[in-house]
DOMAR-506741 format. One line per 2 residues: number of its first residue (from 1); their letters; for each residue z, y, x of N, C-alpha, C. Coordinates in nm, 3 decimals. Each point is the difference from the previous one (the first is absolute). Example, Ala and Ser with C-alpha at 12.3 -4.5 7.8 and 13.67 -1.06 7.14 Angstrom:
# DOMAR-506741
1 = as = 0.780 -0.569 1.319 0.000 0.119 -0.089 0.000 0.120 0.090 | -0.072 0.105 -0.035 0.006 0.119 0.082 0.073 0.109 -0.077
***
This chain:
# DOMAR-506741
1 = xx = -8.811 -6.871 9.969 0.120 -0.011 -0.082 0.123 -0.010 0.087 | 0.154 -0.026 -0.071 0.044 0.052 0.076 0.064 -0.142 -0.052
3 = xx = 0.084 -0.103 0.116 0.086 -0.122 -0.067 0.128 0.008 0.023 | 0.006 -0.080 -0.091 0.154 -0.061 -0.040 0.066 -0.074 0.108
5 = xx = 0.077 -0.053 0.024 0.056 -0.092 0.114 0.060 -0.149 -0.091 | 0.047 -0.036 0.057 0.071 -0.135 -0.085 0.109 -0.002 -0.001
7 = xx = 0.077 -0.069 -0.038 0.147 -0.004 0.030 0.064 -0.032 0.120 | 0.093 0.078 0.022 0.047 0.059 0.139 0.147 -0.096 0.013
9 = xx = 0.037 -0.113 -0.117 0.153 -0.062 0.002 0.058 0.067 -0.059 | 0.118 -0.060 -0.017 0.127 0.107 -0.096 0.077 0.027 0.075
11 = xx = 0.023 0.028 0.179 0.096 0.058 0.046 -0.114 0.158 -0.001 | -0.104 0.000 0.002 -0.064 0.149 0.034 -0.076 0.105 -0.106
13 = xx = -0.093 -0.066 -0.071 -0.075 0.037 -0.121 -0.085 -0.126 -0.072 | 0.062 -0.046 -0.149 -0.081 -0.115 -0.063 -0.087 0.139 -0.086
15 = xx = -0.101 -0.054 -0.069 -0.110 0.133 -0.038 0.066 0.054 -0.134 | 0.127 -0.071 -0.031 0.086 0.051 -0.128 0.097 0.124 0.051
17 = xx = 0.045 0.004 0.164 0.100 0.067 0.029 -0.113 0.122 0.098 | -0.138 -0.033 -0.002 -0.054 0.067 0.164 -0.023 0.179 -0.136
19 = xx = 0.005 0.075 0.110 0.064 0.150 -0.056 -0.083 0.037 -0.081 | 0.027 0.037 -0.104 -0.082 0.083 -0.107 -0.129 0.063 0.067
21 = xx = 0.028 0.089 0.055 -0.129 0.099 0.074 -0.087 -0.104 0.051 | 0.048 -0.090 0.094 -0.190 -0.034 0.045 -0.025 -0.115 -0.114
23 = xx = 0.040 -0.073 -0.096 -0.064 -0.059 -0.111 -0.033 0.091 -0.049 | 0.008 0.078 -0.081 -0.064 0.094 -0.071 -0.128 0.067 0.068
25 = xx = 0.022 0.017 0.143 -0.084 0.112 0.077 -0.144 -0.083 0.016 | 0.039 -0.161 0.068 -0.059 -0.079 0.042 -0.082 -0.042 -0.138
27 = xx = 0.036 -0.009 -0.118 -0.053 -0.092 -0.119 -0.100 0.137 -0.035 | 0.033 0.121 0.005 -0.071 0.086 -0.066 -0.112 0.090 0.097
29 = xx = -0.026 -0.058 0.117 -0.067 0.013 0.134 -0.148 -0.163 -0.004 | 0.050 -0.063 -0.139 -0.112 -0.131 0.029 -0.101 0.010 -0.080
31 = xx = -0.075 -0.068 -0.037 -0.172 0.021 -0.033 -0.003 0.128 -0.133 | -0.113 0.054 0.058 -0.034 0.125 -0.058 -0.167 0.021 0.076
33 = xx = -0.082 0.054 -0.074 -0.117 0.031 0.075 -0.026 0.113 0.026 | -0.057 0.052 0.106 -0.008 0.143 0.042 -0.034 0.077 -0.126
35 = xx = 0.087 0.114 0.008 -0.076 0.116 -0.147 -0.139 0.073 0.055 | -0.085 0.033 -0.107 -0.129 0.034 0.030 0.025 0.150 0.049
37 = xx = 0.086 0.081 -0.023 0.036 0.103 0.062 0.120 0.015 0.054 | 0.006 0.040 0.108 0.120 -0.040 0.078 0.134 0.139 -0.047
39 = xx = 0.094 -0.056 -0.036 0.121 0.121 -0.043 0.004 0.128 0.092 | -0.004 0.089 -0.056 0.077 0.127 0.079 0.077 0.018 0.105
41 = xx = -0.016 0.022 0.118 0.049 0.044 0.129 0.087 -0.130 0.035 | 0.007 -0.098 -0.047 0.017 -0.141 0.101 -0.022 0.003 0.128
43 = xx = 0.090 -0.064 0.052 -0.036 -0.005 0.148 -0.035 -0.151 -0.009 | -0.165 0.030 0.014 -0.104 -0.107 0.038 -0.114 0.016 0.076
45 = xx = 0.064 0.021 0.124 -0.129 0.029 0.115 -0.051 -0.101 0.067 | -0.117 -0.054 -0.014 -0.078 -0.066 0.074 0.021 -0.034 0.110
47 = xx = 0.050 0.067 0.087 0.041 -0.006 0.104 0.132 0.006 0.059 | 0.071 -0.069 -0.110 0.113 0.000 0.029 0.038 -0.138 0.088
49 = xx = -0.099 -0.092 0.042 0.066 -0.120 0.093 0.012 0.112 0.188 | -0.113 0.106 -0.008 0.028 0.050 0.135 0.081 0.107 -0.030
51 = xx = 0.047 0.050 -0.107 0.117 0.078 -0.026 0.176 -0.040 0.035 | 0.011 -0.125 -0.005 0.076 -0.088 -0.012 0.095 -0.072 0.142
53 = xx = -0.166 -0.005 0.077 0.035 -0.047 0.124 -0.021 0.111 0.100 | -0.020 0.177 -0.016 -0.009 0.108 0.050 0.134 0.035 0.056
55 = xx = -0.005 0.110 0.091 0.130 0.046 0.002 0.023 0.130 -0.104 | 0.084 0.080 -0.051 -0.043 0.094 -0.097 -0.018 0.065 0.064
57 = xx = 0.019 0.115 -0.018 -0.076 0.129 0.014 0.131 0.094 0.068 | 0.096 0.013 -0.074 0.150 0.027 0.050 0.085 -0.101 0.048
59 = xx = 0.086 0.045 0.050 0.098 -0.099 0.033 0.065 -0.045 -0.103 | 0.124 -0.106 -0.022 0.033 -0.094 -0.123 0.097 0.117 -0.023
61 = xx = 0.053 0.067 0.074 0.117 0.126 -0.007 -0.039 0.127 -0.070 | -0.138 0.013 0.004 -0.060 0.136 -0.058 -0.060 -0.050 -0.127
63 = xx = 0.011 -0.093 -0.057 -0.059 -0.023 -0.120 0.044 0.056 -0.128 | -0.031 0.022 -0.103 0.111 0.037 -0.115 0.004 -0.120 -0.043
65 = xx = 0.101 -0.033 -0.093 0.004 -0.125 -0.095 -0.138 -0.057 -0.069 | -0.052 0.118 -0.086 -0.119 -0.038 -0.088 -0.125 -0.090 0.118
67 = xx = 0.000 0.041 0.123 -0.098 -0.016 0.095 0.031 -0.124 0.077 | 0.182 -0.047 -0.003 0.000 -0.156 0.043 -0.008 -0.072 -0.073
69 = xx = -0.003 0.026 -0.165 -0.035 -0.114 -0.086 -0.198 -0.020 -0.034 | -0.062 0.128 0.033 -0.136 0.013 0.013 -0.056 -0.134 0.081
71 = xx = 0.101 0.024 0.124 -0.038 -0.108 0.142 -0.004 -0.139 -0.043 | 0.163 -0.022 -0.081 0.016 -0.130 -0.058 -0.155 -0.084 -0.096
73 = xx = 0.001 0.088 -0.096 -0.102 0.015 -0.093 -0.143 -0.040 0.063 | -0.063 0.107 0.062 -0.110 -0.084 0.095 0.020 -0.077 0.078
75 = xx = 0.110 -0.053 0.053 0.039 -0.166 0.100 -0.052 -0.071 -0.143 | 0.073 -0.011 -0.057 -0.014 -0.115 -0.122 -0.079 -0.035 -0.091
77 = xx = -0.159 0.129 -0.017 -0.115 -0.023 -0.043 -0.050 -0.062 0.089 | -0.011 0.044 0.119 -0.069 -0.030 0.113 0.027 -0.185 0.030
79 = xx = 0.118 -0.046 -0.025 0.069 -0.132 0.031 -0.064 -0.100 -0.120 | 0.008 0.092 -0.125 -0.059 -0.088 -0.108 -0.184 0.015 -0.073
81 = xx = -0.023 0.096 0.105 -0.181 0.011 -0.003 -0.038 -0.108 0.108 | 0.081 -0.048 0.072 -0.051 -0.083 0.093 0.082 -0.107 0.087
83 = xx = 0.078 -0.036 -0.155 0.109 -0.147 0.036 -0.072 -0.083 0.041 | -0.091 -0.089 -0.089 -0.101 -0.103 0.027 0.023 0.026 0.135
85 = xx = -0.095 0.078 0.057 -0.104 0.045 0.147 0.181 -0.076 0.121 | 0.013 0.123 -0.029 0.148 -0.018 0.057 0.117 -0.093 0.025
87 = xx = 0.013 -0.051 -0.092 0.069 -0.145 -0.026 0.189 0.011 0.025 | 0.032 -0.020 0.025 0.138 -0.006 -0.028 0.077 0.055 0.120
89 = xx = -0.048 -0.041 0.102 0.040 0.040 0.151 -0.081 0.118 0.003 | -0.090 0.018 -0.041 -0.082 0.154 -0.022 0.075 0.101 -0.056
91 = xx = 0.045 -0.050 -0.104 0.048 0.096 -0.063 0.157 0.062 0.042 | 0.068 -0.128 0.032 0.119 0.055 0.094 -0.013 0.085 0.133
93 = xx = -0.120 -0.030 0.071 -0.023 0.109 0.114 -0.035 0.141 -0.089 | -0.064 0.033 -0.112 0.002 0.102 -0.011 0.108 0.081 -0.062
95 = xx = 0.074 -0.107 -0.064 0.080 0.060 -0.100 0.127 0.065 0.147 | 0.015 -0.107 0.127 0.117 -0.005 0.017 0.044 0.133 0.090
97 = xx = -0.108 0.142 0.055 -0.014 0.052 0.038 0.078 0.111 -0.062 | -0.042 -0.008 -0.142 -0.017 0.093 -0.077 0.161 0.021 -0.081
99 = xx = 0.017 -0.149 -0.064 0.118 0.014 -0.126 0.145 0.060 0.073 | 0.022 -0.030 0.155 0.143 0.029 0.092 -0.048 0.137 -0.035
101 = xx = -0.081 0.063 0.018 -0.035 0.137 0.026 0.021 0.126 -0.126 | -0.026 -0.101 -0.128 0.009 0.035 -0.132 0.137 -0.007 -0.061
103 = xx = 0.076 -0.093 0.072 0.115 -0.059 -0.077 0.143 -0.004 0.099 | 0.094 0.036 -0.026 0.111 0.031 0.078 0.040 -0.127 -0.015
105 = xx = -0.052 -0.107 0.076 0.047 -0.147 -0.010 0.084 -0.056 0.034 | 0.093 0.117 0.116 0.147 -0.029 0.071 0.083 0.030 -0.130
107 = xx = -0.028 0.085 -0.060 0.092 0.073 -0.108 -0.009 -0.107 -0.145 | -0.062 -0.018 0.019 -0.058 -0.095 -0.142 0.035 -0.151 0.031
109 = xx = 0.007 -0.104 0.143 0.091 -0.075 -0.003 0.152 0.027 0.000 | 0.009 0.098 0.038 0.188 -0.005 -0.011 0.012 0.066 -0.133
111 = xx = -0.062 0.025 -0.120 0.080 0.029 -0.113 -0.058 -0.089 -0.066 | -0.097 -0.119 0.052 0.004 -0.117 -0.107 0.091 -0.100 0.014
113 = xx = 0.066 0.025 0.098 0.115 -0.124 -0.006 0.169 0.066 -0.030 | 0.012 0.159 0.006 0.104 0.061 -0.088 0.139 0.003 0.108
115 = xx = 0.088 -0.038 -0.043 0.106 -0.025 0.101 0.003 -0.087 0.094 | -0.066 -0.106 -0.018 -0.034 -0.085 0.103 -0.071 0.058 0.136
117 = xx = -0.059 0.097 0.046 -0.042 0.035 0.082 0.110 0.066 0.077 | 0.089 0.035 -0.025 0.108 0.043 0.102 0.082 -0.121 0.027
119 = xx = 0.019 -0.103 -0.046 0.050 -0.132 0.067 -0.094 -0.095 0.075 | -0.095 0.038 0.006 -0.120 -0.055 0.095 0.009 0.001 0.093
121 = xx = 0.013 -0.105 0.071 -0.039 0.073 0.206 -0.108 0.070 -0.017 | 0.020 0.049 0.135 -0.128 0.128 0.021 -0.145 -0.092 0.055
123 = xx = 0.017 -0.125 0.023 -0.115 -0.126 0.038 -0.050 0.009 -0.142 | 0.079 -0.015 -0.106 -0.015 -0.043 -0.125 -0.102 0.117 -0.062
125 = xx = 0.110 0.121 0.042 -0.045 0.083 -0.094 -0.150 0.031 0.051 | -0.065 0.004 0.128 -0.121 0.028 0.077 -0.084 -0.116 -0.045
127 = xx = 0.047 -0.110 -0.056 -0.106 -0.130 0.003 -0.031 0.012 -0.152 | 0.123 0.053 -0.093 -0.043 0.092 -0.090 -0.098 0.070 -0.093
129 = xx = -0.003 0.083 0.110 -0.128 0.111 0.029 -0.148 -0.054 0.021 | -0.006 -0.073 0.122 -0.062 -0.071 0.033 -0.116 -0.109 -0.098
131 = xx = 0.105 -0.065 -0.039 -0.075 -0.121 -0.110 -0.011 0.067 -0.159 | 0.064 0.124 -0.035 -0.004 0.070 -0.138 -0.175 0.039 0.057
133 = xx = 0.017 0.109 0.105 -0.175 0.038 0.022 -0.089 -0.027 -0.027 | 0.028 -0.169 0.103 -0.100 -0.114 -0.022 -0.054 -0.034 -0.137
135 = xx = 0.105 -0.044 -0.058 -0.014 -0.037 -0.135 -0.043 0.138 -0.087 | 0.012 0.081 0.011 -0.081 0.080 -0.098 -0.122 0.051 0.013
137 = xx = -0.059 -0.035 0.112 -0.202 0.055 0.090 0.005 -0.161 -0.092 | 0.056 -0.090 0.014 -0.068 -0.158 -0.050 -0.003 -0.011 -0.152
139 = xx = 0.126 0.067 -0.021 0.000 0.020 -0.142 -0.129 0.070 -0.115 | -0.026 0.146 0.097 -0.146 0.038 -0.023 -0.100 -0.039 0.013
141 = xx = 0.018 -0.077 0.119 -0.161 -0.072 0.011 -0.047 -0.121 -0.059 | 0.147 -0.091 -0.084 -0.020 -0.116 -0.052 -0.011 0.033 -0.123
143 = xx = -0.001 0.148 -0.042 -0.030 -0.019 -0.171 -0.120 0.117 -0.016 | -0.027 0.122 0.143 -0.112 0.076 -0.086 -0.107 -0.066 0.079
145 = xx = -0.124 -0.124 -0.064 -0.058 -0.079 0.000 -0.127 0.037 -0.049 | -0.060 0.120 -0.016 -0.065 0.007 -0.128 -0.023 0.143 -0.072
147 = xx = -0.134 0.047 -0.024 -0.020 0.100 -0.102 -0.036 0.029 -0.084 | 0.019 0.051 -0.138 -0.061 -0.039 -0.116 -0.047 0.134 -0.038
149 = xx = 0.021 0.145 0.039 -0.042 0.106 -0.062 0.151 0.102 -0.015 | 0.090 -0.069 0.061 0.165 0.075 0.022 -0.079 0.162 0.072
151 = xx = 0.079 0.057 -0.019 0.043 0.119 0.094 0.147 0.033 -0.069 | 0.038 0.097 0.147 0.140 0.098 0.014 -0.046 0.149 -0.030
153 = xx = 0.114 0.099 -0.076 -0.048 0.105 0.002 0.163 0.050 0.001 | -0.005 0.088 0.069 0.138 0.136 0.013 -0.005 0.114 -0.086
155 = xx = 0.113 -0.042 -0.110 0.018 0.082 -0.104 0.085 0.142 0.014 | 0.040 -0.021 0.105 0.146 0.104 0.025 0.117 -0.038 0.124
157 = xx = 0.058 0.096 0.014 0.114 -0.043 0.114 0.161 0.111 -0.029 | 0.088 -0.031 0.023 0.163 0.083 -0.048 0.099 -0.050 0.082
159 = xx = 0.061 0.079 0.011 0.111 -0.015 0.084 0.107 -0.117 -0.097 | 0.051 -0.052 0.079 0.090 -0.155 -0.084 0.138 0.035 0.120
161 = xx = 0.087 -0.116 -0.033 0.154 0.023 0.036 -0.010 -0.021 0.195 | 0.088 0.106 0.052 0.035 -0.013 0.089 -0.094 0.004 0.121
163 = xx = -0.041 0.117 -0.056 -0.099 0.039 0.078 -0.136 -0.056 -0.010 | -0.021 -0.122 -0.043 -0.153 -0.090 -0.041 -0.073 0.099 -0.070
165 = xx = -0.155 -0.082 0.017 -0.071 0.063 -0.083 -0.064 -0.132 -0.091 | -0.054 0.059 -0.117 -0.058 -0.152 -0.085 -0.145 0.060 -0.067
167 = xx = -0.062 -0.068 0.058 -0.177 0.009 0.021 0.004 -0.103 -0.115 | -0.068 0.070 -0.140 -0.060 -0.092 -0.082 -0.165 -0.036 -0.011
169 = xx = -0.018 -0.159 -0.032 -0.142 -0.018 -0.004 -0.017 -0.078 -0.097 | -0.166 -0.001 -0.031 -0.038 -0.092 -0.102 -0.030 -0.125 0.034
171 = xx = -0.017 -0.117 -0.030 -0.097 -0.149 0.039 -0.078 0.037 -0.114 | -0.112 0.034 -0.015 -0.145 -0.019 -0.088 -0.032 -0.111 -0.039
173 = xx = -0.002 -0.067 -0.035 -0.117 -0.162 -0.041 -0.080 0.005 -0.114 | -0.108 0.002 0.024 -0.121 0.033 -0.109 0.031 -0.088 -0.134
175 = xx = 0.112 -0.071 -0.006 0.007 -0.104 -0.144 0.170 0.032 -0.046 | 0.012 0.082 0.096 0.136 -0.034 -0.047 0.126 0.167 -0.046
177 = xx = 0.070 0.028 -0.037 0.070 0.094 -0.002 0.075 0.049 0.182 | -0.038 0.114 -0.025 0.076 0.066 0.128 0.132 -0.046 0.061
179 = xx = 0.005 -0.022 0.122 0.150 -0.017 0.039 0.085 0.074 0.138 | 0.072 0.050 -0.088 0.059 0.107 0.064 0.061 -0.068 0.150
181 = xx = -0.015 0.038 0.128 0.087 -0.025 0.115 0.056 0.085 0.071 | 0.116 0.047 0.034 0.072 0.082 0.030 0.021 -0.047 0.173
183 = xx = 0.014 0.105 0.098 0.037 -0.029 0.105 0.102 0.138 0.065 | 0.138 -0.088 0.010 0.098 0.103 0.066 -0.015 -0.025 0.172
185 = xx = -0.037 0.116 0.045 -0.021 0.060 0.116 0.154 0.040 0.059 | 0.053 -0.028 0.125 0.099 0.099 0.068 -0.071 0.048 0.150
187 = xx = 0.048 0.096 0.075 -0.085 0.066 0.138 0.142 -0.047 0.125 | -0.071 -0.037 0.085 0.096 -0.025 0.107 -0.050 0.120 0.126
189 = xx = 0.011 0.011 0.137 0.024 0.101 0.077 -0.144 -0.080 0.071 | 0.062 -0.143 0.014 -0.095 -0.093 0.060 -0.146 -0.016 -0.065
191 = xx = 0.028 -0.051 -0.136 -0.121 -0.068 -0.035 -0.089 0.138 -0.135 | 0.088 0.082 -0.040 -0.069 0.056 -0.120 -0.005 -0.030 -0.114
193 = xx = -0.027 -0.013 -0.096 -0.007 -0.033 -0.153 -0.013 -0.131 0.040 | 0.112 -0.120 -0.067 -0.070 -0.118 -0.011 0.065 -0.048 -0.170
195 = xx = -0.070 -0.112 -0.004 0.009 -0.068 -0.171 0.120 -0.072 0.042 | 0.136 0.033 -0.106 0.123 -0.076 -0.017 0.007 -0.130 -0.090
197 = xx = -0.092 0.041 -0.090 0.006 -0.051 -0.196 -0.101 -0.016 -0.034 | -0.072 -0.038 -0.097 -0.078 -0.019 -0.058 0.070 -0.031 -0.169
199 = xx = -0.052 0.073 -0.110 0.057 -0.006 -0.110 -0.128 -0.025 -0.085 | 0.005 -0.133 -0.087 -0.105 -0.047 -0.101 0.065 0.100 -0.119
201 = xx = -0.109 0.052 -0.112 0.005 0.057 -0.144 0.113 0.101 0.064 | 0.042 0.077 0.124 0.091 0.112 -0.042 0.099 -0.004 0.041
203 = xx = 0.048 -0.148 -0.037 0.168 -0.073 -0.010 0.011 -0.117 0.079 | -0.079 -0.103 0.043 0.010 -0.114 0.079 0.028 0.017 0.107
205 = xx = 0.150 -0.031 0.062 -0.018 0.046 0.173 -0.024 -0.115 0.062 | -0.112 -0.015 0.086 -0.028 -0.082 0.064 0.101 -0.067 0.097
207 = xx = 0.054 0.123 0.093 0.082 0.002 0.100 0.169 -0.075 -0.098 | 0.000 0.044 -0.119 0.163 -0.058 -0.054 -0.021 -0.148 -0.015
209 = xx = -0.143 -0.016 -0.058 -0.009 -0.152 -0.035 0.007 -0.102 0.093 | -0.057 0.065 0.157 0.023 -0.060 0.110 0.130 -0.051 0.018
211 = xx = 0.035 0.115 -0.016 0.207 -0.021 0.037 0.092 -0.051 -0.086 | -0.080 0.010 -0.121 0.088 -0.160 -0.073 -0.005 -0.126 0.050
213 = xx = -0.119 -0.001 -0.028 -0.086 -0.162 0.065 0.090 -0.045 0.116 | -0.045 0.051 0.130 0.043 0.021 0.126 0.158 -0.035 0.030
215 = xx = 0.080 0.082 -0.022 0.169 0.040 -0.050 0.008 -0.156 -0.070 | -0.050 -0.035 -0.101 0.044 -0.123 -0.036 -0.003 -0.127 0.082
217 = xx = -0.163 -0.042 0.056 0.021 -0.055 0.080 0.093 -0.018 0.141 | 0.013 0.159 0.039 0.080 -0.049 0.114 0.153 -0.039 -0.037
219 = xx = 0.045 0.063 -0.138 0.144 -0.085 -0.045 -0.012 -0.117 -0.041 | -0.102 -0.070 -0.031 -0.022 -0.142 -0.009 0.023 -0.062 0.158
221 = xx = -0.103 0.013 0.075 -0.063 -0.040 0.076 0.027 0.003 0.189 | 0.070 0.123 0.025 -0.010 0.071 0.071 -0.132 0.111 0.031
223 = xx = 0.040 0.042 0.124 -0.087 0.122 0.060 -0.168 -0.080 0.094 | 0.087 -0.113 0.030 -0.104 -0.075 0.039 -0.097 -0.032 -0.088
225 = xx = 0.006 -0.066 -0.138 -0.041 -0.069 -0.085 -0.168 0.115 -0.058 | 0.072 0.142 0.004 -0.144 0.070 -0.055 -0.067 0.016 0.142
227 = xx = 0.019 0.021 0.104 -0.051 0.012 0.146 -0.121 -0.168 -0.045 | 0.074 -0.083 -0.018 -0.069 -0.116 -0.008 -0.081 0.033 -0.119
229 = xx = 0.010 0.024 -0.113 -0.092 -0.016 -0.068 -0.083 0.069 -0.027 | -0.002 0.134 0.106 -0.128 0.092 -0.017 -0.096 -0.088 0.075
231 = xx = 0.042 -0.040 0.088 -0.080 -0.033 0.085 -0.064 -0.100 -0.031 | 0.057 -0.106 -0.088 -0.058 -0.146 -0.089 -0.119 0.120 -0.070
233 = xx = 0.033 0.138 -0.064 -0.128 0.039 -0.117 -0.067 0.048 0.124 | 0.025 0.067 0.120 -0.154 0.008 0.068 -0.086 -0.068 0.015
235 = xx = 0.035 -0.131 0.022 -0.009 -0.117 0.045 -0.153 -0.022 -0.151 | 0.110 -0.027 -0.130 -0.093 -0.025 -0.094 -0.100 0.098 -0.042
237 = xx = 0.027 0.145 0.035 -0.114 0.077 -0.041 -0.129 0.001 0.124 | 0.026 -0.051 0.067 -0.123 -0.005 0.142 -0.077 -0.148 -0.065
239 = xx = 0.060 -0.089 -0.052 -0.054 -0.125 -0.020 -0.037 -0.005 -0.144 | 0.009 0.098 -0.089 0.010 -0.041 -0.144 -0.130 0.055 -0.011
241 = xx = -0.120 -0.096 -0.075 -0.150 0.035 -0.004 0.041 0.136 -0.122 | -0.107 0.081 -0.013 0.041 0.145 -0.150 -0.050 -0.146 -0.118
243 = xx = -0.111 -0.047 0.037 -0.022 -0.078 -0.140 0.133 -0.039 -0.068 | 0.090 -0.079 0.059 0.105 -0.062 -0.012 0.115 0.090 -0.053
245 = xx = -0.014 0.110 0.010 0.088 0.076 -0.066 0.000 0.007 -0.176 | 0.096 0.026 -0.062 -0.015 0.044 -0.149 0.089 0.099 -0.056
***
């Protein structure tokens, strides 16, 4: 299964304010029992824990879009066929190889904090980067805990604004109605197709909800204050048992 976290305080996320997409994603990812026939062209390979920790096959630059969210997809069966085994520090070594590689994570901390990233020192803006990373391999590994009979499947892929591309997929759960997950792709010179966004039902931007959240705190708080409090939730997702989650 996949858990919940607890409350994070009210300068960062209480579970009334934490973003639409992973409550929804996370609540509709929990107990379900494997279906007796497994859905249509899911990506659910057996062997996706040595898929995961492989190098691919191409370089991260020659990939198409549909083929770095494939990668994502088997990391994360592979992480939740064998959380138990793995354990929490397990699962961050595998995840942590993989998600920088999947996810334009330089690009994705500086548009979750909005204008604030150009008044940042450049210490700031790098430590940034740095502890956003961190916190999101911990973020994955403190909630996909668990498998109940989930698979991913790739429905399609289209060109989206500004050059992106947006790779749509399904979440399957044998009890539950389909849920649509969208992933906007952009290509760099350096790295190749990487994931910008993530969009729940179509319309949820993952990446905007960040930058509300985020943006608020640091006008509360300062720039320091979210630097500090990612690091308070690494902190709690390495220590927080999954039982304990809800």
């Amino acid at each position: 299964m996949l858990a919940t976290a607890r409350e994070e305080g009210p300068a960062l996320s209480r579970r009334a304010r934490r973003t639409a997409f992973c409550a929804v994603l996370f609540t509709l990812l929990r107990i379900a029992p494997a279906p007796a026939d497994p859905p249509s062209a899911p990506v659910d390979a057996p062997a996706a824990l040595a898929v995961s920790s492989a190098a691919p096959a191409d370089s991260p630059a020659e990939r198409m879009p549909n083929e770095v969210i494939e990668a994502l997809q088997a990391c994360l069966l592979g992480v939740m066929k064998n959380a138990e085994t793995l354990g929490f520090e397990g699962r961050v070594e595998m995840l942590g190889p993989v998600l920088p590689d999947v996810f334009d994570l330089g690009f994705m901390a500086e548009k979750s904090v909005g204008r604030h990233w150009k008044t940042a020192s450049p210490e700031d803006q790098q430590r940034l980067v740095s502890t956003f990373t961190r916190y999101i391999v911990a973020n994955y590994a403190g909630r996909f805990t668990g498998w109940d009979g989930q698979a991913f499947e790739i429905v399609g892929d289209e060109p989206s604004a500004r050059g992106t591309m947006l790779v749509r997929t399904h979440l399957l759960d044998p009890n539950r109605d389909t849920v649509s997950l969208d992933y906007r792709l952009r290509k760099t010179d350096e790295s190749g197709w990487q994931v910008i966004d993530v969009y729940f039902d179509g319309t949820i931007s993952e990446l905007a909800l960040r930058r509300s959240e985020y943006s608020a705190l640091i006008k509360r708080e300062g720039f320091q204050a979210l630097l500090a409090k990612l690091d308070e939730r690494i902190e709690t997702l390495a220590s927080e048992p999954p039982e304990e989650a809800s």
